[in-house]
C-alpha positions as CSV (number, residue, x, y, z in Angstrom):
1,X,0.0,0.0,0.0
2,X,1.1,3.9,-1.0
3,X,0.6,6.3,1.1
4,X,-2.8,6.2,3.8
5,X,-5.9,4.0,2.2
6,X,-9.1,5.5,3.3
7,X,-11.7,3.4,4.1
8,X,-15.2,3.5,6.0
9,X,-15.0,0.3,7.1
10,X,-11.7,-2.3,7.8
11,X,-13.0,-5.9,8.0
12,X,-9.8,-8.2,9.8
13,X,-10.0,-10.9,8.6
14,X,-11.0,-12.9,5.0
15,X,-12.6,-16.2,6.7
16,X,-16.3,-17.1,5.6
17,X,-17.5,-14.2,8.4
18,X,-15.6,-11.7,7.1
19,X,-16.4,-12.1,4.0
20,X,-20.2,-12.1,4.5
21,X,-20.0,-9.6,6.2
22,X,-17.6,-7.4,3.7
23,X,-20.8,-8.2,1.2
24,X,-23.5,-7.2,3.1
25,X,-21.9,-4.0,4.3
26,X,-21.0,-3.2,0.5
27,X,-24.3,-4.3,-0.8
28,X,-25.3,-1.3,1.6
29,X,-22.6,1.3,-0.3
30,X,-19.5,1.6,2.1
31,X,-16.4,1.8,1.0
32,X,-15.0,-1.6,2.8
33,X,-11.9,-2.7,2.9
34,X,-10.9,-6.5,4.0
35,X,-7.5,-7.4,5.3
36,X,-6.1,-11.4,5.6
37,X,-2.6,-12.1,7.5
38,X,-2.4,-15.6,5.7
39,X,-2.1,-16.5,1.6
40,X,-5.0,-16.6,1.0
41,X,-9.0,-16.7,2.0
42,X,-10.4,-19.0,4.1
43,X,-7.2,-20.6,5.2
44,X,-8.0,-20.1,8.4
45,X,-10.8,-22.2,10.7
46,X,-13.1,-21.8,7.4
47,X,-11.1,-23.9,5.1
48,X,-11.1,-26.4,8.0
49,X,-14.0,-26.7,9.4
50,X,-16.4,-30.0,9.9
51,X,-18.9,-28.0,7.5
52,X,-22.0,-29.2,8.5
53,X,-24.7,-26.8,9.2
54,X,-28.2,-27.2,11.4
55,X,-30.8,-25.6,12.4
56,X,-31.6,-27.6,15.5
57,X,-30.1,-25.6,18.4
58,X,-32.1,-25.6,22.4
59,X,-32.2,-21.7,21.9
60,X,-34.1,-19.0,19.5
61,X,-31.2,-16.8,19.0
62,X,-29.4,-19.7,17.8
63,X,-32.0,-21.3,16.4
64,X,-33.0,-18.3,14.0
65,X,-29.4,-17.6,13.1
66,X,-29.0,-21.0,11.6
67,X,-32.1,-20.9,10.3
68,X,-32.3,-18.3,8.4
69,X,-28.6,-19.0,7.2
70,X,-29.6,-22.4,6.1
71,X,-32.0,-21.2,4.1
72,X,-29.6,-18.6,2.2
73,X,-27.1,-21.7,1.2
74,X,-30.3,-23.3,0.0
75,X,-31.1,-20.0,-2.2
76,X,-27.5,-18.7,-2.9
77,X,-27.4,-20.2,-6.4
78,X,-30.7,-19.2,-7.3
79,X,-30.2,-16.1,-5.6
80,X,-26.1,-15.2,-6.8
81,X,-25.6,-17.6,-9.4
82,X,-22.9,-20.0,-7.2
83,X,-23.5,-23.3,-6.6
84,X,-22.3,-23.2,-2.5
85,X,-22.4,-26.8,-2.2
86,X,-25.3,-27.0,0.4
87,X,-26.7,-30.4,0.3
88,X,-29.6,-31.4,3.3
89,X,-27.9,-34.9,3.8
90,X,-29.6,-34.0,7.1
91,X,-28.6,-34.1,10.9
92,X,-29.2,-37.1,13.1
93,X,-28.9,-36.4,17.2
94,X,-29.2,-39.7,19.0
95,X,-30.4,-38.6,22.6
96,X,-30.1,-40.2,26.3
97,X,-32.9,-40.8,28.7
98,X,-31.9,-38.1,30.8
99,X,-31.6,-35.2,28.2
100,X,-35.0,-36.7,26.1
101,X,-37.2,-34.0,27.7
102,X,-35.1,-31.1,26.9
103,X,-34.7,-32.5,24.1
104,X,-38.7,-32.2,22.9
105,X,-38.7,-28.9,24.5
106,X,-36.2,-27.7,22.1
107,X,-37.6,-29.7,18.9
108,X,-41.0,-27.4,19.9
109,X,-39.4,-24.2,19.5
110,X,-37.4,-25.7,16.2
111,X,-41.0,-26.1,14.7
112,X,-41.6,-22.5,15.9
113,X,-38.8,-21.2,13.8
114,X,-40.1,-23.1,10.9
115,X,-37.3,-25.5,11.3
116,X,-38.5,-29.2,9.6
117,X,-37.5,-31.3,12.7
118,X,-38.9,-35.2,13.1
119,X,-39.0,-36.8,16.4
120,X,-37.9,-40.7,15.9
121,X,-37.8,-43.9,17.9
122,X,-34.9,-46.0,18.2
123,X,-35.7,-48.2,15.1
124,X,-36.4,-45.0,12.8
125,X,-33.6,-43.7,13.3
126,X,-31.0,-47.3,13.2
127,X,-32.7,-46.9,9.6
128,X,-30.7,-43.9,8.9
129,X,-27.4,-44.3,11.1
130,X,-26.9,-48.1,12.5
131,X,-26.3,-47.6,16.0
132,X,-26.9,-49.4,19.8
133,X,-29.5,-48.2,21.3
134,X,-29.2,-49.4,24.9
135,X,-29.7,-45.9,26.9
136,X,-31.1,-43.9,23.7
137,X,-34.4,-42.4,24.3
138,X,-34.9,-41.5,20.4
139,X,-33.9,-39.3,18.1
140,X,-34.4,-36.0,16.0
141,X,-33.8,-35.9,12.4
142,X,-33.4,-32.4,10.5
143,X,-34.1,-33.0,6.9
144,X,-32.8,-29.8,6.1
145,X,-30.1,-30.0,8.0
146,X,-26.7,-31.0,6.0
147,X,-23.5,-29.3,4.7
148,X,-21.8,-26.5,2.6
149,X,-18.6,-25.6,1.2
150,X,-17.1,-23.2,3.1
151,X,-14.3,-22.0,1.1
152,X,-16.9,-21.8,-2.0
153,X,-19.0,-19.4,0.2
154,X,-15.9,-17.0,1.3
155,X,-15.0,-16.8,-2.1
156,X,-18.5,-16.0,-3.3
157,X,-19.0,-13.4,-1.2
158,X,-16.0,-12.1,-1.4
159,X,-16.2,-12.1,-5.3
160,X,-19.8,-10.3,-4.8
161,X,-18.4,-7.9,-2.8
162,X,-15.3,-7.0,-4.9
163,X,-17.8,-6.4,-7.7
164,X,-19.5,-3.7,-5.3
165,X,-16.2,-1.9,-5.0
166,X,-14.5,-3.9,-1.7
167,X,-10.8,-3.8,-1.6
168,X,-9.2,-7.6,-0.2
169,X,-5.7,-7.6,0.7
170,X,-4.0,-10.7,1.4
171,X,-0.7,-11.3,3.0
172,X,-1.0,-8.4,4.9
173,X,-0.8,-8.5,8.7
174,X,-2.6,-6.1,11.1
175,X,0.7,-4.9,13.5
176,X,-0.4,-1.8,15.1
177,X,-4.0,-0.1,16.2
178,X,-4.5,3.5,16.9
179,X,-7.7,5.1,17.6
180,X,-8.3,8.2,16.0
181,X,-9.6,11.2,18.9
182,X,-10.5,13.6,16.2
183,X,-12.9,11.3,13.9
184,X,-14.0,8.4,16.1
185,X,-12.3,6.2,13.4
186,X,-9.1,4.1,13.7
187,X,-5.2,4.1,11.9
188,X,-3.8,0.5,11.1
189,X,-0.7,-0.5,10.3
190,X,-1.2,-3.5,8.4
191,X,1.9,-5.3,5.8
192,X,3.8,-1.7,6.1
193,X,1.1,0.6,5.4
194,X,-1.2,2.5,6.7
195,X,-5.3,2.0,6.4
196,X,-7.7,4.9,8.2
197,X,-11.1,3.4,8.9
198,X,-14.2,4.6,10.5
199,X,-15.2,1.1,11.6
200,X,-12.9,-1.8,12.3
201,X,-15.3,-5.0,11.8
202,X,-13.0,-7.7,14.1
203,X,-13.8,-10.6,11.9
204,X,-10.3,-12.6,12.9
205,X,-11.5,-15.5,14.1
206,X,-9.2,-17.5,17.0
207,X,-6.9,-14.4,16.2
208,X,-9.7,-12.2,17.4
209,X,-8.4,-11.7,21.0
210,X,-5.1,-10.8,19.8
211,X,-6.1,-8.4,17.6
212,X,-8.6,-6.6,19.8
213,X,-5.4,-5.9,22.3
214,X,-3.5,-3.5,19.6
215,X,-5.9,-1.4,19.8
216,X,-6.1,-1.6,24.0
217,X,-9.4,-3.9,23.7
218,X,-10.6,-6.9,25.5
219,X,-12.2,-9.8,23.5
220,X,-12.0,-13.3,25.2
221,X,-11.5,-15.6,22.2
222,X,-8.8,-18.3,21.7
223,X,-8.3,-20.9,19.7
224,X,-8.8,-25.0,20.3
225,X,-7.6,-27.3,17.9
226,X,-10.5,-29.7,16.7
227,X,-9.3,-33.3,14.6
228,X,-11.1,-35.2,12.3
229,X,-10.3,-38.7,11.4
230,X,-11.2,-40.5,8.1
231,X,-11.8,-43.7,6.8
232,X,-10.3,-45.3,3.8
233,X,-12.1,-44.6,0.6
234,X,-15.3,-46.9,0.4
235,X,-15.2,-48.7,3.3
236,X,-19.0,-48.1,3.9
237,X,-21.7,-49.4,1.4
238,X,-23.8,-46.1,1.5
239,X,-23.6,-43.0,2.5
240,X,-24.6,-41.8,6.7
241,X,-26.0,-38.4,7.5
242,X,-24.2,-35.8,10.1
243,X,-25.1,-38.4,13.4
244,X,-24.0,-36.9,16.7
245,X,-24.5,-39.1,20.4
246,X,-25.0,-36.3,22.6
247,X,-24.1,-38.7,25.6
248,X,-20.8,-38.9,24.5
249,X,-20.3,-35.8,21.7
250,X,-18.9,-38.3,19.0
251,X,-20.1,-37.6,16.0
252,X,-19.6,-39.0,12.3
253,X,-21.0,-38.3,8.4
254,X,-19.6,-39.1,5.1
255,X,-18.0,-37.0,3.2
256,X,-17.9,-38.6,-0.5
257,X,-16.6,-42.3,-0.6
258,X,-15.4,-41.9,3.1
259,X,-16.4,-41.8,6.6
260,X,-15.4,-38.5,8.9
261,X,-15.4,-38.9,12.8
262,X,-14.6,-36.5,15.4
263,X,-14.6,-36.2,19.5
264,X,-13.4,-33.0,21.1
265,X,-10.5,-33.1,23.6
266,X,-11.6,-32.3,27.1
267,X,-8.3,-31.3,27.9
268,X,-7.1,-29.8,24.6
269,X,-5.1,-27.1,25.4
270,X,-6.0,-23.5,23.6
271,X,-3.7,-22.2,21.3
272,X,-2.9,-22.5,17.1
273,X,-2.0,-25.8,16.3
274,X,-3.5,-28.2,13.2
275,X,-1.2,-30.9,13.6
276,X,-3.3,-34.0,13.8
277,X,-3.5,-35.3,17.4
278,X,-2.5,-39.2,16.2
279,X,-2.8,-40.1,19.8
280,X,-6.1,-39.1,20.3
281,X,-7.7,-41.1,17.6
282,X,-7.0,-44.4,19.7
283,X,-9.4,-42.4,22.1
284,X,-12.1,-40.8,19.5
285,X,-12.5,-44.8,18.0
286,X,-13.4,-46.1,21.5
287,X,-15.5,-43.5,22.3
288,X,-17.5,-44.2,19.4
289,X,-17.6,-48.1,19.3
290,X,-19.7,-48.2,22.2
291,X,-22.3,-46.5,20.5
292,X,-21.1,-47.9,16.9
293,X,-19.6,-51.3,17.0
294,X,-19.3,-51.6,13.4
295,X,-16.1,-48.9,13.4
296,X,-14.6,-51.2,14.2
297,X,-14.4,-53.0,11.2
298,X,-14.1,-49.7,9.4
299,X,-10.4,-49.3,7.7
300,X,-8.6,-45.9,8.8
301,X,-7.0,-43.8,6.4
302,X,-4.4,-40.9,7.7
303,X,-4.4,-39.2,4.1
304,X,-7.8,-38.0,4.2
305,X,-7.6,-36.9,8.4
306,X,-7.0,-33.3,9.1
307,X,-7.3,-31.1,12.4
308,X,-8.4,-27.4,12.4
309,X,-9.6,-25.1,14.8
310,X,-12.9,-23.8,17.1
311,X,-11.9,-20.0,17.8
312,X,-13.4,-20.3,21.6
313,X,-15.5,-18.1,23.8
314,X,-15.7,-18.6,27.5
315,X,-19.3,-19.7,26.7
316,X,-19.0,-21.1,24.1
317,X,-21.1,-18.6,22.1
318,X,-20.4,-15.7,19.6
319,X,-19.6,-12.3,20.2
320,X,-21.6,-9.6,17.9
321,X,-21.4,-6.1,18.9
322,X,-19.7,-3.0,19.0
323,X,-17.3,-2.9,22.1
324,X,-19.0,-1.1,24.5
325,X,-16.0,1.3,25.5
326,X,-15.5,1.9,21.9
327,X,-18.5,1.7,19.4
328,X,-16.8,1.8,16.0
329,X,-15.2,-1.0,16.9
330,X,-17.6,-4.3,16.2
331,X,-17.1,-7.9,16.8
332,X,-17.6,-10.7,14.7
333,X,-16.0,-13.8,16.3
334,X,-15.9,-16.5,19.3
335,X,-19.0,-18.3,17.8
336,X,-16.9,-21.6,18.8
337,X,-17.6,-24.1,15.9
338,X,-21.0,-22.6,14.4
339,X,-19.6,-19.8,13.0
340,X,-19.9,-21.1,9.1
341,X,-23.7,-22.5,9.7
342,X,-24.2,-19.0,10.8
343,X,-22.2,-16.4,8.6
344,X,-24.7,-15.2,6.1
345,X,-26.7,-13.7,9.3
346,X,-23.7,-12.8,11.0
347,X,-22.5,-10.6,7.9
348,X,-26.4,-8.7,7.7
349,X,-26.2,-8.1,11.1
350,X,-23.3,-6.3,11.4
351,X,-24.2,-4.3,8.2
352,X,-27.3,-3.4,10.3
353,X,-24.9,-2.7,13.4
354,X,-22.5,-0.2,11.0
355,X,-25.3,1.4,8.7
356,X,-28.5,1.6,11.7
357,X,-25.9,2.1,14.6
358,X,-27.8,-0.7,16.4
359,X,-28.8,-4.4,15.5
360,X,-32.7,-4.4,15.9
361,X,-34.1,-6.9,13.5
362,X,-33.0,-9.5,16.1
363,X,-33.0,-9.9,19.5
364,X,-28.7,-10.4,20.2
365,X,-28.7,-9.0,23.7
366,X,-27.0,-12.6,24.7
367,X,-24.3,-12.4,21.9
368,X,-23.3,-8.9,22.9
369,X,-19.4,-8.6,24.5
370,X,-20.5,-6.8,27.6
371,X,-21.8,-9.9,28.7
372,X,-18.1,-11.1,29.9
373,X,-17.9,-8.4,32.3
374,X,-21.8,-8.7,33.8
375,X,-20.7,-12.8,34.4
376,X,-17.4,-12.3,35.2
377,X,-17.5,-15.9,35.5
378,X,-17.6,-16.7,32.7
379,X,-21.3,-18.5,32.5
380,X,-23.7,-18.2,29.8
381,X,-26.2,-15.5,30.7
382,X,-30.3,-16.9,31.1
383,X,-31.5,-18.6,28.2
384,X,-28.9,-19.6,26.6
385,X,-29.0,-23.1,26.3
386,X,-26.7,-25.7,24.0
């Protein structure tokens, strides 16, 4: 960059929220500028996430979020002309005895969202996913439910938003924050140069915390690596749906001619790290034989494993909002795994945040960052529930 870029609003960070949201605030006629520290987009926790995408959650905020972001990867092609790789392979939850009546509670409000949610028996669902049943109450099945291609969906809206005038910089690391006493705005140093925004979108995923201190700010995010093991190509007959076993949180689906399992590390320690955790897979198998004998019959392959990361809140929910000692400054991060099922809301809410100078279309009190300092504990405020 020559000299100062002048921009009304900076987005960190060119992951599948930044890049939604760089659309939507474009599509609304800001100059926005988007600024990666790696090669490329999506190359950080985007390009490696699970990608599955649901709209059963035990909360509305949650529930709506997904919801209505499921239902612009169902209409994106039709809508922009890209093909984002949605496919409702659907979303299996196999439920305990204990959990079964929260469980119905939750599939209730699903329904209210307009969420397509089945309630299944044991049988119904060994239809779908094979599985022992001993201790499983029954099951929920989200037809709608399914996966997307994440990286296809940064690029998309990345590509959209170019076309309405956004600037994307790659390769260019965000070094230095400055507020700016005179306008409001900010000053950022980023790959040598010098950017002046009105309004820094924090859109940097597990990098989120770290950025937030350059500019004096507190945002409580940090990385956790998350691994997920693969089978050989074809070892199963037929493909299985997304099937988690909320007693245990294993979870499996097929992804082409192979079968993807995953199991997060209770003790995982936080941090940047996508090295595969070879030692853990002993573990994640075991986990899920009990509830799956048939792994293990199922041939491992290491080719097709990978590990990637969760960018982590203390409650394990997403922080949207300006910060509340500085409101030009607005967060897009923490949302700790869901963050691609949820993007194309997360983007038109900030949009509404930066243009309206308050997010009213939705209720996001329980997303907002002051929350850490009411519950200094760290708990999840009333109500929400996962």
């Amino acid at each position: 960059m020559a000299g100062v870029l002048r921009t009304d609003v900076l987005v960190v960070g060119a992951g599948i929220i930044g890049a939604a949201c760089a659309y939507h605030l474009a599509e609304a006629g800001l100059r926005v500028t988007v600024v990666e520290s790696l090669d490329g987009p999506a190359e950080g926790s985007s390009g490696r996430s699970f990608a599955s995408i649901r709209g059963q959650w035990a909360d509305p905020l949650n529930i709506e979020m997904s919801w209505r972001s499921i239902c612009r990867y169902r209409d994106f092609e039709a809508n922009h002309g890209v093909d984002v790789g949605y496919r409702p392979s659907g979303y299996l939850f196999l439920v305990p005895e204990d959990a079964w009546p929260t469980h119905l509670a939750a599939v209730e409000m699903q329904r209210e969202h307009g969420v397509p949610v089945e309630v299944l028996g044991t049988v119904a669902a060994n239809a779908i996913t094979p599985f022992y049943s001993e201790g499983i109450a029954g099951a929920t099945w989200g037809s709608a439910d399914g996966v997307v291609d994440p990286t296809t969906v940064t690029m998309a809206y990345l590509s959209m938003a170019r076309a309405s005038g956004t600037t994307v910089l790659l390769r260019q690391r965000v070094t230095g924050i400055t507020p700016d006493p005179v306008t409001g705005g900010w000053s950022v140093t980023a790959g040598g140069g010098t950017i002046s925004a009105q309004r820094i979108v924090n859109a940097a995923g597990g990098w989120a915390g770290e950025l937030a201190r350059l500019a004096g700010l507190e945002v409580p995010v940090v990385h956790s690596r998350r691994n997920i093991f693969s089978s050989a190509p074809g070892a199963l007959p037929s493909s299985l749906p997304m099937t988690v076993d909320i007693g245990s949180g294993f979870y499996l689906r097929s992804e082409g001619d192979r079968l993807l399992v995953g199991l997060g590390r209770p003790d995982q320690a936080d941090g940047y790290d996508v090295s595969i955790d070879w030692p853990w897979m002993e573990s994640v198998i075991e986990t899920g034989m009990t509830r799956f004998p048939w792994l293990g019959d199922i041939p491992l392959d290491r080719t097709g494993s990978w590990a990637g990361t969760y960018e982590n809140t203390p409650d394990h929910h997403g922080i949207l909002g300006p910060d509340p000692t500085a409101p030009t400054w607005v967060n897009a991060c923490g949302f700790s795994g869901h963050g691609v099922m949820q993007a194309p809301e997360i983007g038109r809410l900030v949009a509404e945040q930066v243009v309206r100078g308050a997010i009213t279309s939705l209720d996001v009190t329980m997303l907002r960052p002051e929350r850490f300092t009411t519950h200094a504990d760290g708990a999840a405020p009333a109500g929400m529930v996962f």
